[in-house]
PASEBA-1860 file (N, C-alpha, C; in nm, 3 decimals):
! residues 187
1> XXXXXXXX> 8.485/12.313/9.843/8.560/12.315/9.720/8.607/12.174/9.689 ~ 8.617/12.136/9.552/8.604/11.995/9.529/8.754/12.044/9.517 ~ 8.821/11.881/9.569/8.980/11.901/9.489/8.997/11.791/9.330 ~ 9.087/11.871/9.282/9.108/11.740/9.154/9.223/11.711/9.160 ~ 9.220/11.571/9.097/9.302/11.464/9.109/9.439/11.525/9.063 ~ 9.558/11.457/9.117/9.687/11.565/9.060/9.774/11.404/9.014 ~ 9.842/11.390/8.884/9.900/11.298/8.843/10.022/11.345/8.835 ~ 10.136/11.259/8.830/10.301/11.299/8.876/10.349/11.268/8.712
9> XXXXXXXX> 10.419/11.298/8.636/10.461/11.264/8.520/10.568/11.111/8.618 ~ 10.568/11.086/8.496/10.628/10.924/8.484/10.769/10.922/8.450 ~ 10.858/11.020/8.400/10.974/11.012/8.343/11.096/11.033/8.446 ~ 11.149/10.901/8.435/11.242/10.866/8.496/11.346/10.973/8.550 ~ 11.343/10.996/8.695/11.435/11.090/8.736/11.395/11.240/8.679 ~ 11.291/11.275/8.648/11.321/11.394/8.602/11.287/11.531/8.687 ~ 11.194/11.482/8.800/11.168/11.583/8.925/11.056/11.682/8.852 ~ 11.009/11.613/8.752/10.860/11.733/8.692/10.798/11.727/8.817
17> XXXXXXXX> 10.730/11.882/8.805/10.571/11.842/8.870/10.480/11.833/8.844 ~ 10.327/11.829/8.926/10.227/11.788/8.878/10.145/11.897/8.833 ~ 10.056/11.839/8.761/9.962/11.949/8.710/9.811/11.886/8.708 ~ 9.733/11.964/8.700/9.624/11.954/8.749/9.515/11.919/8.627 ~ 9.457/11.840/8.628/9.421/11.755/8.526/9.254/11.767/8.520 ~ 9.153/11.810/8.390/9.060/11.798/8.405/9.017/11.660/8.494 ~ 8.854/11.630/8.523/8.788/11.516/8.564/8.769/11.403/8.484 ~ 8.757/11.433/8.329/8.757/11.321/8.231/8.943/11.268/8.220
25> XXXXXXXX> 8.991/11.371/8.214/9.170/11.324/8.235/9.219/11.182/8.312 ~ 9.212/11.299/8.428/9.237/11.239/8.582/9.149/11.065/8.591 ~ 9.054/11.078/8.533/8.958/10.914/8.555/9.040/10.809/8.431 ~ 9.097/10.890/8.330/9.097/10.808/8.231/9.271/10.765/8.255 ~ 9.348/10.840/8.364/9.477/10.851/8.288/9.513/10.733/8.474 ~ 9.412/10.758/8.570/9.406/10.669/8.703/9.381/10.553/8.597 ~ 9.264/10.554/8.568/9.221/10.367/8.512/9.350/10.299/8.420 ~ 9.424/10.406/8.412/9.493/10.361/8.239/9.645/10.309/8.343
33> XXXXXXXX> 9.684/10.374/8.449/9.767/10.329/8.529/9.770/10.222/8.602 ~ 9.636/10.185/8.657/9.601/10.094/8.719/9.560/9.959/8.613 ~ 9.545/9.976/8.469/9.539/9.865/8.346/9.687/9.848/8.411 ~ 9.791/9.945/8.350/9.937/9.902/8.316/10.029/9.836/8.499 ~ 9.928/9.822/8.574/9.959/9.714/8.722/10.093/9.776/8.766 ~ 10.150/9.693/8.892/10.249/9.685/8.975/10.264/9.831/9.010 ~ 10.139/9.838/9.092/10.112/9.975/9.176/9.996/9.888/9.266 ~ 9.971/9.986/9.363/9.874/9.994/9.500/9.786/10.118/9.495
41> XXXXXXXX> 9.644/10.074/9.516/9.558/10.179/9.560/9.612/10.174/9.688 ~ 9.608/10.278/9.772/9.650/10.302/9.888/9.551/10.402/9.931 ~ 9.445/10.353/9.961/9.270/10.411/10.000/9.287/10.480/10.156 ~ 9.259/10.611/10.203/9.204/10.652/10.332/9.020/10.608/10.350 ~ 9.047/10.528/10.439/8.878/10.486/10.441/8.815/10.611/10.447 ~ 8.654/10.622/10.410/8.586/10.708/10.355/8.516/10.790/10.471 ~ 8.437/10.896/10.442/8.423/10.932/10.627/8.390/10.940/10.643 ~ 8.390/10.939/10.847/8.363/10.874/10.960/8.273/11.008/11.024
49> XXXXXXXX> 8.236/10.934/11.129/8.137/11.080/11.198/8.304/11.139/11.277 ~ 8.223/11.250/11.347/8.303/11.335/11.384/8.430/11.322/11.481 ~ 8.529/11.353/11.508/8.654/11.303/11.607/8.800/11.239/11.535 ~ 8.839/11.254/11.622/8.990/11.220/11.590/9.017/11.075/11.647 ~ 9.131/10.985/11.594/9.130/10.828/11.673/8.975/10.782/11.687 ~ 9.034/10.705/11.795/8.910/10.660/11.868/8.889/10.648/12.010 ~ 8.767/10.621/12.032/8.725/10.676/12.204/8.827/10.578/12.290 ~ 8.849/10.635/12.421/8.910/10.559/12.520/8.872/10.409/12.547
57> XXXXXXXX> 8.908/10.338/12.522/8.835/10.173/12.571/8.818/10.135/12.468 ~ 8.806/10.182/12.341/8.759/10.128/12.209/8.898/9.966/12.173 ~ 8.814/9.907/12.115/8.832/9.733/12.067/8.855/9.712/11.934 ~ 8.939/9.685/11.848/8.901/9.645/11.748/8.849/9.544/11.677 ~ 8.820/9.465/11.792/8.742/9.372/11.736/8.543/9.382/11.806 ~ 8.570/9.538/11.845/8.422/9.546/11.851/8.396/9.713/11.766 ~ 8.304/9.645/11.680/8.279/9.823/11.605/8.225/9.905/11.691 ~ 8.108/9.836/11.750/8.062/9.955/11.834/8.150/10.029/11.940
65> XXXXXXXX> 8.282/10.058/11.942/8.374/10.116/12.021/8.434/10.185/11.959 ~ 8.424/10.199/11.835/8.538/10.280/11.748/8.442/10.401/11.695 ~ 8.535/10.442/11.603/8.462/10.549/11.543/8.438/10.500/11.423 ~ 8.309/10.539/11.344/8.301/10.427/11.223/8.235/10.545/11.121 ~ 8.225/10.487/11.007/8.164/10.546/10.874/8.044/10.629/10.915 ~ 8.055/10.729/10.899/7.927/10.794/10.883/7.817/10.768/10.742 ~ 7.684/10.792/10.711/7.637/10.767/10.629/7.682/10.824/10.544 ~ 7.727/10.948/10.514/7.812/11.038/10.380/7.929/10.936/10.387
73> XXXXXXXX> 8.029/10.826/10.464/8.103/10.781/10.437/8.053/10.639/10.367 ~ 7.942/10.569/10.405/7.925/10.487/10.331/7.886/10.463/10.198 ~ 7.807/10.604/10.183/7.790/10.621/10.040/7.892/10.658/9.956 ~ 8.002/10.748/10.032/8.126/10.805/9.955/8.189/10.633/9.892 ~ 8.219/10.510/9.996/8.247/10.427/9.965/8.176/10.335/9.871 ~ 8.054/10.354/9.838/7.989/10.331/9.767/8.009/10.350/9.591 ~ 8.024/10.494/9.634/8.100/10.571/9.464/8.241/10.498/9.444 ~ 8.305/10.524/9.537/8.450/10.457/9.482/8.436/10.338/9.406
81> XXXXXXXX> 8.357/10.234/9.484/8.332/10.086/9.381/8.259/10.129/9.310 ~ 8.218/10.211/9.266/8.115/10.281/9.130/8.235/10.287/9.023 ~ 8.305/10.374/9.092/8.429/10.399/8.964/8.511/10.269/8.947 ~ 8.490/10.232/9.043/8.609/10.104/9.003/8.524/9.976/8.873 ~ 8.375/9.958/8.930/8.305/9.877/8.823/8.259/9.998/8.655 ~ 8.264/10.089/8.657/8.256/10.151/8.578/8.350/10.162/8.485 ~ 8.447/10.129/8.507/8.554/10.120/8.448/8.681/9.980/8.447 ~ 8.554/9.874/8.465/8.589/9.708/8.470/8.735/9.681/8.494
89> XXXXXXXX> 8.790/9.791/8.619/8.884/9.774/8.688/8.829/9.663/8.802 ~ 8.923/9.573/8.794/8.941/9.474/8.943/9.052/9.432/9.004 ~ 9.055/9.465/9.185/9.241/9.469/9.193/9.263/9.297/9.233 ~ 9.352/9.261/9.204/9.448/9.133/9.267/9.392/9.072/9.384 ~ 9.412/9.151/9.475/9.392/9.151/9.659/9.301/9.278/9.670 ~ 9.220/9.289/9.765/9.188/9.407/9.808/9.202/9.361/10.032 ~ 9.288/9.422/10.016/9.325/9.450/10.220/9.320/9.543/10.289 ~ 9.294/9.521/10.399/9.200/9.670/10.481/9.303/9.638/10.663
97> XXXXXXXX> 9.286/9.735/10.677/9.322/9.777/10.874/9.244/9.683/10.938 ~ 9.211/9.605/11.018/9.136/9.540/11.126/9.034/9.615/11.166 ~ 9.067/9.769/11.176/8.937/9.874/11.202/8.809/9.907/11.140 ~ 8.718/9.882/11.190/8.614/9.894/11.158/8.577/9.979/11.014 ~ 8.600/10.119/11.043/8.586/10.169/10.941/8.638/10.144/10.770 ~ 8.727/10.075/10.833/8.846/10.086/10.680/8.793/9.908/10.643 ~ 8.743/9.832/10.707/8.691/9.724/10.634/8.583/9.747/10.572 ~ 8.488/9.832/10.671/8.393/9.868/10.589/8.376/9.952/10.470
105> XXXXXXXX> 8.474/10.013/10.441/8.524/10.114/10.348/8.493/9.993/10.230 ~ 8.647/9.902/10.238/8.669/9.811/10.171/8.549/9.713/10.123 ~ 8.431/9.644/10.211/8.346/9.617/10.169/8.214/9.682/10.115 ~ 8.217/9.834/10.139/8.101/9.861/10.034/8.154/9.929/9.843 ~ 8.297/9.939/9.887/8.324/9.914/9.736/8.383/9.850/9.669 ~ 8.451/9.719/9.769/8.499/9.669/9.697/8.449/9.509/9.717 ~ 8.332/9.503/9.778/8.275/9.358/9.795/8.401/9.232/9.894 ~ 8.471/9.299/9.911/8.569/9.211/9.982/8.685/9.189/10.030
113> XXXXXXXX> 8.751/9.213/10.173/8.898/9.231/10.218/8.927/9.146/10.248 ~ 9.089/9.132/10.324/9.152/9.056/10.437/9.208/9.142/10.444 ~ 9.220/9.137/10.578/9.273/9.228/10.715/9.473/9.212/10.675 ~ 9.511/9.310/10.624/9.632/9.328/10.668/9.686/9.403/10.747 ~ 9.781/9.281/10.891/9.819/9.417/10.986/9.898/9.498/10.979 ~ 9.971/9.495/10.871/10.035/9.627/10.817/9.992/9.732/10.841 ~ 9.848/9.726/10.785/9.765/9.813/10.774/9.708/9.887/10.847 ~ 9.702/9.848/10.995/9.694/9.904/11.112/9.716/10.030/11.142
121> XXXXXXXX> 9.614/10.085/11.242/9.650/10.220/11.296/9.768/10.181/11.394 ~ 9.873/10.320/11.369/9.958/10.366/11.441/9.925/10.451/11.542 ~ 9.795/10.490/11.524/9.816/10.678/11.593/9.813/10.607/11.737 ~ 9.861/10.731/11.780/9.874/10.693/11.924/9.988/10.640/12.015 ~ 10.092/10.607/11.875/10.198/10.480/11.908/10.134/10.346/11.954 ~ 10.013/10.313/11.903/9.973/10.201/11.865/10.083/10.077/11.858 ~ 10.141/10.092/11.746/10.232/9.979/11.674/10.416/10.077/11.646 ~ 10.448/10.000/11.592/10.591/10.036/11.564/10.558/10.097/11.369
129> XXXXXXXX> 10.568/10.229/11.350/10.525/10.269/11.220/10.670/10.230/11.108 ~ 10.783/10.255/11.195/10.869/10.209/11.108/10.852/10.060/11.030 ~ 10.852/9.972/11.127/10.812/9.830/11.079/10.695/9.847/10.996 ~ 10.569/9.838/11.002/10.508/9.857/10.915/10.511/9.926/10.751 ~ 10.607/10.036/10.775/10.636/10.163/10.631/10.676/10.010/10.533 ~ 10.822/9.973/10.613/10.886/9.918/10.566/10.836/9.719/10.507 ~ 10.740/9.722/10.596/10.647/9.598/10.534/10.597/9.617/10.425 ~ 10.531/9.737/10.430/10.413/9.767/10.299/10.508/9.805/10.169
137> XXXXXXXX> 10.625/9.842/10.204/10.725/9.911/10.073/10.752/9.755/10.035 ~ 10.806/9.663/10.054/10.832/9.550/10.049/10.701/9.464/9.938 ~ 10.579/9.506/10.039/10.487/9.393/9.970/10.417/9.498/9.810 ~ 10.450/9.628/9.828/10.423/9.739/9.705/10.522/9.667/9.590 ~ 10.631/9.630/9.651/10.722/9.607/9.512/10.704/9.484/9.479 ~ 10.637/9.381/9.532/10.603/9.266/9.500/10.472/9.282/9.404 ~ 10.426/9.358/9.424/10.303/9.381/9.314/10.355/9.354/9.141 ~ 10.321/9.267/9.071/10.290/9.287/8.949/10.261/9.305/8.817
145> XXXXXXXX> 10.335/9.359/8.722/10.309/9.420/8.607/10.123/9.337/8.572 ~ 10.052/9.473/8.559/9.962/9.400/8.481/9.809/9.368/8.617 ~ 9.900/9.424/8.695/9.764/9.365/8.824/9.796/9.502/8.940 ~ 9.693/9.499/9.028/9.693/9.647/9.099/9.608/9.587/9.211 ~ 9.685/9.634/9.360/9.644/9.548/9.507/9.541/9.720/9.530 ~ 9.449/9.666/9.636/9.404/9.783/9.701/9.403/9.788/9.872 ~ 9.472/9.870/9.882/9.494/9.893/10.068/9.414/9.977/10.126 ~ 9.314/9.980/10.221/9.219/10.032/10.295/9.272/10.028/10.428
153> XXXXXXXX> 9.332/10.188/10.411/9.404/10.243/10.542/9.362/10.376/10.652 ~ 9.458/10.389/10.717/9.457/10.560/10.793/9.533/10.617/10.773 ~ 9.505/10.741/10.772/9.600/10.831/10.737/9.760/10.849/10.778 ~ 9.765/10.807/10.933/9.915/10.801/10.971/10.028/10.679/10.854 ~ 9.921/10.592/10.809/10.018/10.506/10.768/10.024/10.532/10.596 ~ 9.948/10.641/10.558/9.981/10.659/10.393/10.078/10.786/10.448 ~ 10.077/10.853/10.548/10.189/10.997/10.556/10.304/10.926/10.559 ~ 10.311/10.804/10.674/10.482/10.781/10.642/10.485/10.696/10.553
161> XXXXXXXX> 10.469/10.674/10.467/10.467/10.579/10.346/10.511/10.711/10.234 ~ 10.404/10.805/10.205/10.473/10.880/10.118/10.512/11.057/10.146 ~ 10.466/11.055/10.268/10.499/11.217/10.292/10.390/11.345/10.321 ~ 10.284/11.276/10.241/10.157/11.349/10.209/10.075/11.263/10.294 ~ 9.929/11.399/10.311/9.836/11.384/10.418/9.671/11.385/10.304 ~ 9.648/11.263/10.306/9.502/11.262/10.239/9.418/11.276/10.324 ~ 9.305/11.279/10.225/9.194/11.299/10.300/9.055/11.208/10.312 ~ 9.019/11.191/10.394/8.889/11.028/10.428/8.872/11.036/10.274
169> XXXXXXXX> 8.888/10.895/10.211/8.793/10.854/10.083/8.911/10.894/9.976 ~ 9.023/10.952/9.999/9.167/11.013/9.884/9.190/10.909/9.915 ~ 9.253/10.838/9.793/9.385/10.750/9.713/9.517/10.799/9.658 ~ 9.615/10.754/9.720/9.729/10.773/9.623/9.748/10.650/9.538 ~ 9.781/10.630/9.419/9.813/10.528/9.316/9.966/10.550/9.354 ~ 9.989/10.412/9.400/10.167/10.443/9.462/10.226/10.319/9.360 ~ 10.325/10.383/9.285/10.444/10.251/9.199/10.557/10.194/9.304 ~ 10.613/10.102/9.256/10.766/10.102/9.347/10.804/10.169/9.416
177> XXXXXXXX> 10.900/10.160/9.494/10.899/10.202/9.626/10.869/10.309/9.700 ~ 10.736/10.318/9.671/10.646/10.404/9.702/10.606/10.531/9.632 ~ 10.692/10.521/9.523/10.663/10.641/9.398/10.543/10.675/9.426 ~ 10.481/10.782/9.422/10.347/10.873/9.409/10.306/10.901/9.270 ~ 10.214/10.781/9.187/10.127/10.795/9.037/10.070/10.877/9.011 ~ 9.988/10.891/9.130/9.848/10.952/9.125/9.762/11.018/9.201 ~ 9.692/11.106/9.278/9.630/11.144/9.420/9.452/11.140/9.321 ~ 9.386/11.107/9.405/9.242/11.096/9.339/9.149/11.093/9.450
185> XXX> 8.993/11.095/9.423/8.930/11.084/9.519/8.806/11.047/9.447 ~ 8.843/10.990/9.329/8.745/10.889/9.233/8.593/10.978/9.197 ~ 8.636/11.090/9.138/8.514/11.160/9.110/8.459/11.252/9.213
END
């Protein structure tokens, strides 16, 4: 079952919820958010073959140790920069996890990252997630008017960021301090 994109109304304080938006909507009303800037794609890299984390001993500075894109993930990443040139969206920065997968995410649709360690996997207790939430809320509000960053992440670090659990290849379009725009999965 395909999911569709769910957009948050915009009006200040008012606690609406979302509603569920045709596919021509949802593409036109993401691009039209991401024109009007000072927001973050906040990308779950696209997906991976089968498993959870990654194997025991795994490196991040060696792919072949991790768990990486499956071919349905590289093509999924493929479409995303489909929608993004289809709609002569281009972000500011585009920054990715050190992990294999999520750069590669980042380079087959978006032609090009730098590694932010923000961006890093937590799982595992990896890193300190608080520090990080609180990095990325910081560098989100530095974003903008008029321009839109893209983050190529994992899932632990878009849940504590906004609460919600995407899924390989889902975007949230996040405003200020971490407001939730948009949930998408670009077609």
């Amino acid at each position: 079952m395909k999911r569709r994109p769910f957009l948050l109304a915009l009006a200040a304080g008012s606690g609406c919820w979302p509603w569920p938006l045709t596919h021509a909507q949802a593409s036109a009303d993401v691009a039209a958010l991401l024109r009007t800037g000072g927001c973050v794609v906040m990308l779950r890299h696209a997906q991976t073959e089968a498993g959870i984390g990654d194997p025991p001993g795994f490196r991040v500075d060696q792919c072949s140790t991790q768990r990486n894109l499956s071919p349905e993930g590289r093509a999924q990443a493929r479409r995303i920069g489909e929608w993004f040139k289809a709609r002569g969206l281009q972000a500011r920065a585009v920054q990715s996890s050190a992990w294999c997968r999520c750069r590669d995410t980042a380079d087959l649709a978006f032609g090009r990252h730098t590694v932010l360690p923000a961006l890093a996997s937590t799982f595992g207790g990896r890193a300190d997630q608080t520090a990080q939430t609180q990095t990325l809320r910081a560098l989100l509000d530095a974003v903008p008017p008029g321009h839109f960053d893209v983050w190529v992440t994992h899932q632990v670090n878009i849940s504590s960021l906004t609460g919600e659990g995407p899924a390989m290849g889902e975007a949230f379009i996040l405003g200020a301090g971490g407001k939730i725009l948009a949930r998408t999965r670009f077609g």
